[in-house]
C-alpha positions as CSV (number, residue, x, y, z in Angstrom):
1,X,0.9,-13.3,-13.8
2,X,-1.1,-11.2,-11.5
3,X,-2.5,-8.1,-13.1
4,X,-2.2,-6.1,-9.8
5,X,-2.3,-5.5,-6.1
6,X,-4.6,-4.3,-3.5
7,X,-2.9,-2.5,-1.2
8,X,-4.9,-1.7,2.0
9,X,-3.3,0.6,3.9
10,X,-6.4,2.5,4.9
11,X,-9.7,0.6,3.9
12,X,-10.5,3.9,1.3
13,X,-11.2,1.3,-1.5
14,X,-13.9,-1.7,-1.1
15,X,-12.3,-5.0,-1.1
16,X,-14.8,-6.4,-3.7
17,X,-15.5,-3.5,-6.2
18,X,-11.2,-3.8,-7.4
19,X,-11.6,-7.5,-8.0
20,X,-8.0,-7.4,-7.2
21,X,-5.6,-9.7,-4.6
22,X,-5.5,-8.2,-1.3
23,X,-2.1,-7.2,0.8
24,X,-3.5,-6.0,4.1
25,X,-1.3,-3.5,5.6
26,X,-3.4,-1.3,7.3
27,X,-1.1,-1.0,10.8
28,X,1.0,0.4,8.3
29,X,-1.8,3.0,7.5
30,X,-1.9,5.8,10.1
31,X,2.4,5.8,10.5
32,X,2.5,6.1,6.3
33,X,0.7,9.3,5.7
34,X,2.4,12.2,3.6
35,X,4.8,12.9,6.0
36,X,6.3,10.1,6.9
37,X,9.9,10.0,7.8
38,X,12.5,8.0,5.3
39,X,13.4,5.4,8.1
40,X,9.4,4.4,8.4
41,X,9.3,3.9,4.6
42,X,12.7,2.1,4.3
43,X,11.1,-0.2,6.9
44,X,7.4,-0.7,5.0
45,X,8.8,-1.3,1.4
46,X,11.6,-4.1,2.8
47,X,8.8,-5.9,4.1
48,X,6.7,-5.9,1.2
49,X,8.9,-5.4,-1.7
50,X,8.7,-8.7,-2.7
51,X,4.9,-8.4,-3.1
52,X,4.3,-5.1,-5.0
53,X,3.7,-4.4,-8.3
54,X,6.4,-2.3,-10.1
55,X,4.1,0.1,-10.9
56,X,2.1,1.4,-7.9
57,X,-1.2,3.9,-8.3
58,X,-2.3,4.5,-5.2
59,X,-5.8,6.2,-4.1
60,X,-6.3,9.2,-1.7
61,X,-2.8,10.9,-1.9
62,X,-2.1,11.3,1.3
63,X,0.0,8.4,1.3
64,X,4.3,8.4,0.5
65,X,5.8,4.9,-0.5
């Protein structure tokens, strides 16, 4: 069972130093910041939904999923 999940949307966190599987979604990044609209998100978490974690902690804050 995997502990956890990198998610990159912005490169804020060193790959190496969370010793943790990587999900690169950083074209995601610059269209997911705090205000993104509801139709943008929809679209991000049916792609990926299958991959996160049901608990998600993510870093900066300036991010909305």
């Amino acid at each position: 069972m995997t502990r956890g999940l990198h998610l990159n949307l912005d490169d804020a966190w060193l790959e190496e130093s969370l010793e943790l599987p990587l999900l690169d979604a950083r074209e995601w990044g610059p269209q997911l910041r705090f205000s993104a609209p509801e139709r943008l998100m929809e679209e991000f978490y049916c792609k990926y939904e299958s991959r996160l974690m049901p608990f998600l902690l993510y870093g900066s804050g300036d991010f909305i999923i």
